[in-house]
N, C-alpha and C positions, 0 to 999 in steps of 0.2 A: 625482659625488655625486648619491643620489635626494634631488630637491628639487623640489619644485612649487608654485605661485602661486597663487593665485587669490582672487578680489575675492567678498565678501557684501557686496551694493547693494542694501537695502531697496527700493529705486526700482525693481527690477528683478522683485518680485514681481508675479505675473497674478493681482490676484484677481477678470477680467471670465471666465477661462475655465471657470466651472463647474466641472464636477467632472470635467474631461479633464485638470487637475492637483491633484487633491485627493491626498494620500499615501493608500492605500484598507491600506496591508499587506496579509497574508495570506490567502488562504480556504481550506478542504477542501475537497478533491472525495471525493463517496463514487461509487463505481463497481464495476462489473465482482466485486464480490462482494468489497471491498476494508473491508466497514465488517462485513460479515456475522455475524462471531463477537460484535460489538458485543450482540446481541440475548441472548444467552449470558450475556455479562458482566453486561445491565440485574437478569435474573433469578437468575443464582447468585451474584451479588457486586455491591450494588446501591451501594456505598460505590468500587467500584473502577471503578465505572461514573461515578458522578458526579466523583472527582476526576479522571478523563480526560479529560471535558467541560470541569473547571473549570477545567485547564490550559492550554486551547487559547481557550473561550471568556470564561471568565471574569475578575473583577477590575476595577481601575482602569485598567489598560494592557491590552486583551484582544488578542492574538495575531489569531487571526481575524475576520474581520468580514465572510467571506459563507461561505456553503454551498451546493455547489451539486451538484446530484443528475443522474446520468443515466440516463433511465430505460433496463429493461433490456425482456429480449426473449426473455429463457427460452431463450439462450442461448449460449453461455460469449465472452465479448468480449475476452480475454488473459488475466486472473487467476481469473476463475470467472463463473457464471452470475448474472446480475441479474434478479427472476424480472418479467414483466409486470403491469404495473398493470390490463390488458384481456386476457383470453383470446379473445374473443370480440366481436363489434360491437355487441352488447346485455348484454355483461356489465356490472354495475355496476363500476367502478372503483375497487380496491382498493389503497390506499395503507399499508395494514398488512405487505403481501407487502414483503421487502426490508428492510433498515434504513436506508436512505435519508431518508423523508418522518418516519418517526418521531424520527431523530437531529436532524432541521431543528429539530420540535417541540421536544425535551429540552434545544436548543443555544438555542431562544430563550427559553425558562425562566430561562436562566443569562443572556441578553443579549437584549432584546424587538428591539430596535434592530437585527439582522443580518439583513443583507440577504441573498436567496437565487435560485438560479436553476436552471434545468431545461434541459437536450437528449433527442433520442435516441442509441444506439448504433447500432441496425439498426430492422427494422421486427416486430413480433409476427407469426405465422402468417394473423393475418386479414386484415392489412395484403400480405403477400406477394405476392399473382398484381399486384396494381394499383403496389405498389413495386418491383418489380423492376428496372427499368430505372433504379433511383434508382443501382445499383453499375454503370451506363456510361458510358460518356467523354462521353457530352452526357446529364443527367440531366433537366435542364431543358427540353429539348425530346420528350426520348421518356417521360418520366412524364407521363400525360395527366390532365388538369384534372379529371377525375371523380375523380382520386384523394386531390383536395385533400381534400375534406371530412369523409371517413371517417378522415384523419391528424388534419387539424385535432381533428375530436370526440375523438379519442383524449389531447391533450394538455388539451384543455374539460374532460373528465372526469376527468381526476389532479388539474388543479388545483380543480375542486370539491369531489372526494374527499377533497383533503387540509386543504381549507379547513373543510368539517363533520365531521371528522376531528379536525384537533387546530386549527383555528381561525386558520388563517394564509393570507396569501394570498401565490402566488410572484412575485419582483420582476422578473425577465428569464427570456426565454425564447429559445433559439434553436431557432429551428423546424427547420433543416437536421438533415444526418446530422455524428455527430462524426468531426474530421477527415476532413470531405469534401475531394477533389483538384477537383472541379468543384461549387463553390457555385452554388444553384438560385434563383438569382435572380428570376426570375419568383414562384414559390412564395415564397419570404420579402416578395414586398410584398403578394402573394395574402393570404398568415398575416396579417400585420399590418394590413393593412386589414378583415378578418373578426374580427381580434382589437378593434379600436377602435369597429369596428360593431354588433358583435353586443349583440342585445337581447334574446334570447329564450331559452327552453329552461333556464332557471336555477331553480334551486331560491328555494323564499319566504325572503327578507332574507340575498340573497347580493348582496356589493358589486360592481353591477354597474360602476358606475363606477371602480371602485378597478382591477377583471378589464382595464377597457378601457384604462387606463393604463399596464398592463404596459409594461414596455421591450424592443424586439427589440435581441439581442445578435447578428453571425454574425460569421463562418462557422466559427471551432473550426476552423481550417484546421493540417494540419500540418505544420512547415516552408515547404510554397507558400504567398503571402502577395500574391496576383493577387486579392483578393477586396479588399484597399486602394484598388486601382488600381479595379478596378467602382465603388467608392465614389465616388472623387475624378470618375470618368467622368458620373456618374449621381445625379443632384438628386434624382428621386423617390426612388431608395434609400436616398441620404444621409436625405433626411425621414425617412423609416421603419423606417432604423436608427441605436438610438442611442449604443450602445456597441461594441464589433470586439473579437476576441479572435483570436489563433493559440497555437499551442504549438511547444516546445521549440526556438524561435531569439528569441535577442535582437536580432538585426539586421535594418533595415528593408527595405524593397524597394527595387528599382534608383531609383525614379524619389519616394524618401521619401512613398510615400503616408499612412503611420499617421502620421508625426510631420506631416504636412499636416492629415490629420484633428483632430487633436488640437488644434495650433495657431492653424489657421485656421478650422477648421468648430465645434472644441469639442465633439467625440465622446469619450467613452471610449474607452481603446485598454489591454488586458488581456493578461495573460500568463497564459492562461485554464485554461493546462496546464502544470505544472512538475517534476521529481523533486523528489523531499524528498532528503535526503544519505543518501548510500548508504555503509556500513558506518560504524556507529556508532565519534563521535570517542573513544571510551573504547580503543578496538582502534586504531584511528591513530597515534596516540601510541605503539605501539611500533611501528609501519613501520618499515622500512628506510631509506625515502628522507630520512627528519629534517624531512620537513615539517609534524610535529606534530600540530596538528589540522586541518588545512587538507590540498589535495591536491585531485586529479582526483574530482569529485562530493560535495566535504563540505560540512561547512557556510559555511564559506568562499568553497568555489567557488557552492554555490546564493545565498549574501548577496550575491555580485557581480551575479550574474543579475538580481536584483531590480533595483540600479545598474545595471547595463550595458542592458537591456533600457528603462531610460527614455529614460537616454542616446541611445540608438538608433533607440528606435520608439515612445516615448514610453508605455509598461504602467505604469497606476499601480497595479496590482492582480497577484501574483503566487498564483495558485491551486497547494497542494500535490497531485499525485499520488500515493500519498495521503499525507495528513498520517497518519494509523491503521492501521497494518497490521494488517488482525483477519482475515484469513485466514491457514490454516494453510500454513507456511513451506514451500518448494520448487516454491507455482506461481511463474507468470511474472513479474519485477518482484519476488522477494520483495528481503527487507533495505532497501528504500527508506523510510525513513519517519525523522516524528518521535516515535512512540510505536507500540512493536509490543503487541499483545493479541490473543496467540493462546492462551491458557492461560484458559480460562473456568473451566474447575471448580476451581481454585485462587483465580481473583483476582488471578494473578499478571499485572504488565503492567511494561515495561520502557521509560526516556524517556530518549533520547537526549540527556543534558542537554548536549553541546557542543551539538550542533545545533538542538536551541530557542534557548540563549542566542543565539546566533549572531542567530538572527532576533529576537529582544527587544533586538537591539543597536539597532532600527528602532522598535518599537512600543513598550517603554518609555519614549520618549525623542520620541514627537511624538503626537499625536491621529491615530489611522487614522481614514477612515470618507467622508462625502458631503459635499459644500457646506453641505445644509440642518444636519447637524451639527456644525458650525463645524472640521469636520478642516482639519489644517495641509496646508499647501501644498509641493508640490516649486517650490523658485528652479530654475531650469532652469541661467541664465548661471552658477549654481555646483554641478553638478554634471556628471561626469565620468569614463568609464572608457575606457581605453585598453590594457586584456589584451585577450588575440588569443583567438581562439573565438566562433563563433556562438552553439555552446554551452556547450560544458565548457570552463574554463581552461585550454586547453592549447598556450599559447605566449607569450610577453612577459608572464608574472606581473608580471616585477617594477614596471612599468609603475602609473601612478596612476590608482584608483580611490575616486570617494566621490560622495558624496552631501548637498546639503543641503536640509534641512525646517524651513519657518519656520512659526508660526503665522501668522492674517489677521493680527493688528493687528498683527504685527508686534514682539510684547513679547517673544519671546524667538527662538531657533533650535537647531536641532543638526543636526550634521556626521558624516555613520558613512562611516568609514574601511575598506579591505578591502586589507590590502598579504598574499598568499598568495604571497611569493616570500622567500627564504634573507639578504635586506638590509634592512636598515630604510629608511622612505622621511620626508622631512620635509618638510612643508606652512607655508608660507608664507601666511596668509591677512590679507588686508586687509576691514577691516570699515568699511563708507560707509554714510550713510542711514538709519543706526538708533540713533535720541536715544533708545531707551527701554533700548537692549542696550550702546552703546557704552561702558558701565562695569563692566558687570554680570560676575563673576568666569565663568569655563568650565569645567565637572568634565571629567574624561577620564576616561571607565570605558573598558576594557579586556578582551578575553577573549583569552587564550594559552595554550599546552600547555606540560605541568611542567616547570618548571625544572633540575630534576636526576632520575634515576633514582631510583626509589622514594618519587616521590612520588606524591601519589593525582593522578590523570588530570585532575580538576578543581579545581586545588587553585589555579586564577587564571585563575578565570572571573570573568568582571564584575564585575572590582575596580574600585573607585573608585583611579583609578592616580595623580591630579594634580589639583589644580585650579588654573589659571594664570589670569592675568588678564590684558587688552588695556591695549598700551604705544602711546600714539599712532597707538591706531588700528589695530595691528598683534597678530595673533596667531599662534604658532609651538606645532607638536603635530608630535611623531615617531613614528612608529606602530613598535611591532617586527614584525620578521619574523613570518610566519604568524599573522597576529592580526589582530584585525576591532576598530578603537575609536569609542566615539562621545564627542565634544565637542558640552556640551550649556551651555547656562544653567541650565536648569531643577535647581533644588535637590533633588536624590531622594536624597542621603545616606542620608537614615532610613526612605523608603519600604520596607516589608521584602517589595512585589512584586517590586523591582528591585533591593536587595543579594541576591546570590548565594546558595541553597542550593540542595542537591542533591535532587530530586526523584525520589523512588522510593515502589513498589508499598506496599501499605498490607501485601501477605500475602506469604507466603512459599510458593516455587511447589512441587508436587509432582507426584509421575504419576499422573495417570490410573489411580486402581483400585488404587493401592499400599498402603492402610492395610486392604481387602479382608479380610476374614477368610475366606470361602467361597472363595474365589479365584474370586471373580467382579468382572472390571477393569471391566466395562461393561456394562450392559443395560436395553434400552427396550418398552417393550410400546404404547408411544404412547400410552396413558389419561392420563398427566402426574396419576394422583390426591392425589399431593403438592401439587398447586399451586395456586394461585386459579383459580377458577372461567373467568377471560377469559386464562389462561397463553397457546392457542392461538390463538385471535383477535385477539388483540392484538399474536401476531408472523406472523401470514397465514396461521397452521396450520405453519409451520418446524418440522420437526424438533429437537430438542436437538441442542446442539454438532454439528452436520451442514452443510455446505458444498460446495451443490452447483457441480460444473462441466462440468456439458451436462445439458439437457430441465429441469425444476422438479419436486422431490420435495417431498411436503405433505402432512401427516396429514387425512384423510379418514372419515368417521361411515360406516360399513357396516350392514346389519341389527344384525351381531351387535356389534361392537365398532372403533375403531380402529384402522386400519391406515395403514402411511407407503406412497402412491400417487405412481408417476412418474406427471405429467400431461399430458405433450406428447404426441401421436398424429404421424404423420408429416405428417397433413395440417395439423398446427397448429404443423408446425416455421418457425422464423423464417427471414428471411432475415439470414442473418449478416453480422455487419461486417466478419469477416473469414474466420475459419471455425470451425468448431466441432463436436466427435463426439459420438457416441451420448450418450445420458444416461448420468450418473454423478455419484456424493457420493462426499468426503471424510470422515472422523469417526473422532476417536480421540487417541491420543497417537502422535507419533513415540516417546518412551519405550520403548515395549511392544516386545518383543523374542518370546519364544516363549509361543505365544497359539493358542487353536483361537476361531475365528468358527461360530456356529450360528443361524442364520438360516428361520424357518418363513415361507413365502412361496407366491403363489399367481400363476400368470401369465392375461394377459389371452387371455381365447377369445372376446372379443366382437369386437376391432378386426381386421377383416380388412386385411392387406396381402400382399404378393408373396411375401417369403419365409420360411419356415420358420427359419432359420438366423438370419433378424434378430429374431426373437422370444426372446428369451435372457434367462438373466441370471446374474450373475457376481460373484464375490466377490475382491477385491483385496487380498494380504498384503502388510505389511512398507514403504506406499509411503513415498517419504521425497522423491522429485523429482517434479513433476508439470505441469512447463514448458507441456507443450497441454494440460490437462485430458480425458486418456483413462482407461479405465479400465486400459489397459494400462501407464499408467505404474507401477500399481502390478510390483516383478518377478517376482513372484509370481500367477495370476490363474488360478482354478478357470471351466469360463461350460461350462451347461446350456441348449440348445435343445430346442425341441417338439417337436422332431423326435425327442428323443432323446440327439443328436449331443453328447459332454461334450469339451472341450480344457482343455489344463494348457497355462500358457505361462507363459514364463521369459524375460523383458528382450525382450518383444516378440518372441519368436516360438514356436510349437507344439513341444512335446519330446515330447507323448504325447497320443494322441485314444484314447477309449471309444466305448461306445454302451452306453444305458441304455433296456433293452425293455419294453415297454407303457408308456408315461409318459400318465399322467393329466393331459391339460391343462388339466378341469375341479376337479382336488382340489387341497389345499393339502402342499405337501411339503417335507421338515425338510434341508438343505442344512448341512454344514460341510465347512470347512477350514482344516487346522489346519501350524502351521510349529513345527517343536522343530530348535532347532540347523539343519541343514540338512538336514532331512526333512522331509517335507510328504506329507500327506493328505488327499482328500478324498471325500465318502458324499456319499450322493440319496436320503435316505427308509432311512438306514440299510443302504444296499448300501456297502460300499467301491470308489471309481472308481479311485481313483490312489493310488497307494505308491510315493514317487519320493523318491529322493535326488539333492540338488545336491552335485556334485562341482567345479565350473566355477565358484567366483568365487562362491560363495555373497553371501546379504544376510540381515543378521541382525537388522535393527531394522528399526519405523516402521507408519505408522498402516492404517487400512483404508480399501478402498474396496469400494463397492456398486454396481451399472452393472445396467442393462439396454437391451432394440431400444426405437424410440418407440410402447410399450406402457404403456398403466394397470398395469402389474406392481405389485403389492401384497404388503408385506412384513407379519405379523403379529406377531413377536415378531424381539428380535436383541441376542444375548450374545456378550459376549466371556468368555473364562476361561484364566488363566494355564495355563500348558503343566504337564506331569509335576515336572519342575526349572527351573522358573521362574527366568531372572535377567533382572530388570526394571532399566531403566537409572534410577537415582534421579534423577543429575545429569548435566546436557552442561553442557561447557564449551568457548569458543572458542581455537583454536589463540595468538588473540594476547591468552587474556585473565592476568589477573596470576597466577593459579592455576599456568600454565606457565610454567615458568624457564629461558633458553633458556644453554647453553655452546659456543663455538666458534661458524663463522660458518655466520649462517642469511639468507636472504632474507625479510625478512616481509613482504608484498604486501596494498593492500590495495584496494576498487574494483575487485574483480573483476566474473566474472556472477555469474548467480542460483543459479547450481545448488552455491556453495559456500557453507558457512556464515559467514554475514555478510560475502560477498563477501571471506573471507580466506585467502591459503593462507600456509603456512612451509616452505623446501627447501634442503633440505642437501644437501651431497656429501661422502663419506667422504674424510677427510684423517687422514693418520697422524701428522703432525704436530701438529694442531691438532684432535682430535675430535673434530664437533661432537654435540651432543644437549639431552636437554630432561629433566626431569624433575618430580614432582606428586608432594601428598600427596591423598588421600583417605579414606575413612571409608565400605568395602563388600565385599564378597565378589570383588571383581574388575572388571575395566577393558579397555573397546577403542579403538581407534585407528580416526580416519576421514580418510578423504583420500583422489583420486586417485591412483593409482598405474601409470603408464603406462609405466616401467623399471622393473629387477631393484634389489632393495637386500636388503639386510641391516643387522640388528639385534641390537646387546645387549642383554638386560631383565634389568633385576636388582629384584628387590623387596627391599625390608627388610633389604639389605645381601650379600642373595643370587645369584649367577647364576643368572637360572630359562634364561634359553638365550643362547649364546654366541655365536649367525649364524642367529637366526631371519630367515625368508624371507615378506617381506608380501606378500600375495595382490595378484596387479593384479588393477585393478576403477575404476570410473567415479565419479564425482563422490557424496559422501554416502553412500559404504559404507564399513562398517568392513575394513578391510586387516589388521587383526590385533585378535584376540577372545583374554582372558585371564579365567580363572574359577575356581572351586576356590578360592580361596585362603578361609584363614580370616577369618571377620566378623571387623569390626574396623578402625582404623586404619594406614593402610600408607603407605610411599615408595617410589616408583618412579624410576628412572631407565635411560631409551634412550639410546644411543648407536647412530652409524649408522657402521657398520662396512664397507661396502661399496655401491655404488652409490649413487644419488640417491632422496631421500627427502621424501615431503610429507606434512605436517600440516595438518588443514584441524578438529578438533574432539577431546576426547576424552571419550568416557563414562566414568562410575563405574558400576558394576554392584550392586545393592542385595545 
């Protein structure tokens, strides 16, 4: 029988240890170009912006309670480019560039109270020759001491910027690199003693005392967690740091140094980097495996992390990476979140509501936050998790995990439960030491996946499922399988933050450029004369719905007008955290399907460098994956050098090279290329270079991209416009969403990688017995199929009761193409239904075609 014991003894609470066991919950991290599209949302949808905010920061129970920014470095750090706050050693520090320092702002609007904090990724281009050695296996000894102060000024100046900016001042800072493998020890008590000391160079009625208060946080270490061990070694350290952070392990070091910190010294000790749950629980719930809404990376498994990670190493702070997915889907990490917002021109944004509740099972239910704000406390002696995994859930599920959070005085508690295994588990709790609770009845709210087929995915979420009351002293709570519960005192029956509803987008989404009348999907001339006066300054000069991921693109004043400027030169390229290619944006809709791009643009002839052939620039169709941030992710990819030199490339590699004679590389010249079906062309000034048909595995959807060498390249105008016979994809839908109805047996998988949609695929194998398939309704001209395809299969399509083919043959193809495109049919409403009549078969999405 799962049964387990354990004692709440008021006597047993610390409240001498600071805030090294204050309950902290939640915070964001915005990163790597992870909050980006945000800046989008503020200004086309200024309603769909603040309920995003209000979900995370807001209310009486607020979810988050720090924010924490790392600065970026112009260039791409895993998910996209973060642009710098300093281009230069005398440039003023610009904290408008990015969405980071301005989301801190809009997020303490909503809560004045949240605490915030700051890193690096890499180092900026000016930073570079003196940082270099900071990526060697002894940083700390071969980064030389002249290099402190020009790093230091660099974080002196953001946090000024952002303080006369929008009036805040940041709460921790880790001076190191993130997830450094060698913490630079020397340098962090360097920082921090320059930090405590400093007196000068401040702007008039800037707190300097407040500045020198700041708290050093390190090492952001990832996985290695020998920067505990430096701590416990080293007194001076210990002084001058005062809270520790690692990522993505909940388990301590061999020799317990965080929970030594914690315990004995009274440090902070944080889970400073986390996933958010990876494929949304609404798709979970029909898996194959019956684990509901729980499983390998849900919210399930991340609520344990928060448990198991105190347990272990003592993090009273579980930071989301990200909590916001507002970059556009198929870079690296996508589908991770609690709220995606990649749809700006609609408003449209989508909220993981299993995997919020999951974490509201914690923050509804005790005070997050610091000592000074009377946040409840973790009892330590009652809490405990005993699933196997450093980090992801993946062995003794069924094993006991919980947690309990008392308030100081001691007048009330609650207990969150995480049982992610196929048995129910039941708690045996004995309650001592507490005359103010020992009567007081216990709600059990509850969150679990549906109870029978067809019903809605959240249809028992944070039920108030019980409330029992203690029999001498004794309390008894059963948790069901795959379900996260908390037993509480606290009376929130009627609270209507914490009884359950469903939380969704205020608009309704659409494509990009579809209600067009000119058949013009997209086009920017950069004047923004639509807008307020401070549209550009107030987001760093950013482009509209633009998302860079290599060098920083930024609209720029010319004599005559506007233009969107790559700004990174080769000598101002950063040093990377890890790597990163040529400059490149994103922008657009995956929707768009057959689409010409027309782009007037001018290249740079001032920056001299080596070669000809890195002076380019290039236009990217159809991208839909974009794992490194290349421009070659796009599969499609027109690129004009100075030289001349034109290439067409198809899935990363050359099918056909030109040459284009006399190219003027002091004029401005009118560039398109355009995809209908699976033909593609492309003009220079009106010559045609390329007239090429894909035969090979064609790609028929997804958004564009813009690339050039690290040149000032200047764009002056740049339109999209739908193709001859345009069929625009209205709606995607995912393989495991309700829309699909599956027959016969399918695998549905889910916690995949990135490169599928929402981490999900579904696969069949023809059986004559038992035939599996799927079938949908719709409302469009026609519909395709996306999915890997890496065997032979075959397919029945019948539309509207018809054979349209009997052993159709789906194209193999890679991760987010369509395998089979269906069009012609008449406007209107239709049923479809596939069956798989031979070989093995994957679904991973299906579009409706407008």
């Amino acid at each position: 029988m799962n049964q387990t014991s354990f004692v709440i003894d008021g006597e047993q609470l610390d409240l001498n240890a600071k805030d090294a066991n204050t309950f902290k919950g939640f915070g964001y991290l915005s990163c790597n170009n992870s909050s980006r599209l945000l800046l989008d949302y503020k200004w086309e949808h200024r309603d769909s912006y603040d309920q995003i905010l209000q979900i995370l920061f807001g209310g009486k129970h607020p979810l988050m309670r720090m924010l924490k920014v790392e600065m970026g470095d112009d260039a791409n750090t895993s998910s996209g480019t973060e642009p710098a706050t300093m281009r230069s050693a005398s440039e003023t520090a610009n904290v408008n560039r990015g969405a980071g320092f301005q989301l801190i702002a809009d997020a303490k609007k909503i809560q004045p109270t949240l605490k915030t904090a700051i890193l690096r990724w890499g180092e900026p281009g000016w930073l570079r020759k003196d940082w270099f050695d900071a990526k060697s296996a002894d940083p700390d000894g071969d980064v030389p001491e002249t290099a402190y102060e020009p790093m230091y000024r660099w974080y002196k100046q953001t946090i000024i910027s952002a303080y006369q900016t929008y009036g805040y001042l940041i709460d921790y800072i880790d001076p190191d690199r993130n997830e450094t493998k060698h913490p630079m020890v020397k340098w962090i008590k360097w920082f921090a003693d320059r930090l405590a000391n400093d007196q000068s160079g401040f702007p008039n009625d800037f707190p300097i005392s407040r500045y020198q208060q700041i708290k050093i946080i390190a090492a952001d270490q990832n996985y290695e967690r020998d920067f505990g061990d430096m701590m416990i070694a080293d007194a001076d350290l210990r002084e001058r740091v005062e809270a520790l952070g690692f990522h993505y392990n909940t388990d301590d070091g061999e020799k317990q140094p965080f929970t030594k910190l914690a315990d004995d010294y009274h440090h902070e000790v944080w889970y400073s980097e986390g996933i958010a749950p990876m494929t949304m629980g609404k798709y979970r719930v029909r898996a194959s495996n019956g684990d509901g809404i729980g499983g390998r990376q849900s919210g399930l498994d991340v609520a344990n992390r928060l448990i198991k990670s105190y347990v272990k190493s003592r993090r009273s702070l579980y930071i989301f990476q990200p909590a916001v997915s507002a970059y556009y889907t198929g870079v690296n990490y996508s589908h991770k979140e609690l709220i995606n917002a990649c749809r700006p021109w609609s408003g449209y944004y989508e909220v993981d509501n299993v995997g919020l509740q999951c974490m509201k099972h914690f923050t509804d239910f005790a005070k997050a936050g610091w000592e000074d704000e009377g946040a409840w406390r973790y009892l330590t002696s009652a809490c405990d998790s005993q699933v196997g995994g450093t980090e992801n859930l993946d062995h003794n599920r069924q094993a006991p995990s919980y947690m309990t959070l008392m308030a100081p005085d001691k007048a009330n508690y609650s207990v969150i439960f995480d049982n992610d295994s196929p048995e129910a588990r039941t708690y045996q709790i004995q309650l001592k030491n507490l005359p103010a609770c020992e009567d007081k009845p216990v709600a059990v709210w509850q969150s679990v996946g549906p109870e029978h087929t067809g019903d809605a995915y959240d249809s028992r979420m944070k039920q108030l499922r019980q409330t029992v009351s203690p029999t001498d002293g004794l309390l008894k709570i059963i948790v069901a399988p795959h379900s996260i519960a908390t037993a509480t005192t606290l009376d929130l029956a009627d609270d209507p933050e914490v009884v359950y509803h469903r939380l969704e987008s205020p608009h309704e989404d659409h494509t990009l450029g579809i209600k067009s009348d000119d058949g013009v999907l997209y086009e920017d001339d950069f004047s923004y004369s639509g807008y307020p006066e401070n549209y550009l300054s107030s987001r760093g000069n950013t482009p509209r719905f633009t998302a860079d991921q290599g060098g920083a693109f930024e609209v720029v004043r010319t004599d005559e007008d506007n233009v969107m400027q790559q700004m990174i030169t080769e000598k101002q390229r950063a040093l990377d955290w890890e790597y990163s290619f040529a400059p490149n944006l994103t922008f657009g809709d995956d929707h768009w399907t057959d689409y010409e791009v027309a782009v007037s643009m001018k290249f740079d002839d001032q920056t001299q460098q080596n070669s000809p052939t890195g002076n380019y620039f290039g236009i990217g169709l159809r991208e839909m994956t974009d794992v490194k941030g290349r421009l070659e992710s796009a599969p499609y990819v027109f690129k004009v050098a100075i030289d001349g030199g034109c290439e067409l490339v198809k899935d990363d590699r050359i099918v056909a090279l030109e040459h284009v004679d006399g190219l003027d590389v002091s004029a401005t010249h009118q560039v398109t290329f355009a995809a209908e079906g699976n033909h593609l062309t492309a003009t220079f000034d009106g010559q045609l270079v390329f007239d090429y048909t894909d035969t090979d595995n064609p790609h028929y959807s997804g958004r564009v991209k813009i690339g050039s060498g690290y040149y000032h390249t200047q764009i002056k105008q740049l339109t999209v416009t739908q193709g001859k016979q345009p069929h625009l994809i209205e709606h995607r839908v995912d393989d495991l969403d309700s829309a699909v109805q599956y027959t016969g047996k399918w695998d549905h998988v889910c916690g995949l990688g990135n490169t599928k949609w929402n981490r999900t695929l579904s696969t069949a194998s023809a059986d004559q017995d038992n035939v599996p398939g799927f079938k949908f309704d719709f409302n469009g001209s026609g519909f395709s199929l996306i999915g890997v395809q890496d065997v032979a299969s075959h397919l029945k399509v019948t539309v509207d009761g018809a054979v349209r083919n009997w052993n159709l043959a789906p194209q193999v193809g890679a991760d987010r193409t369509e395998n089979i495109v269906v069009h012609g049919l008449s406007a209107g409403k239709h049923h479809v239904s596939i069956e798989v009549v031979g070989g093995r078969y994957t679904l991973d999405a299906v579009d409706f075609l407008k």
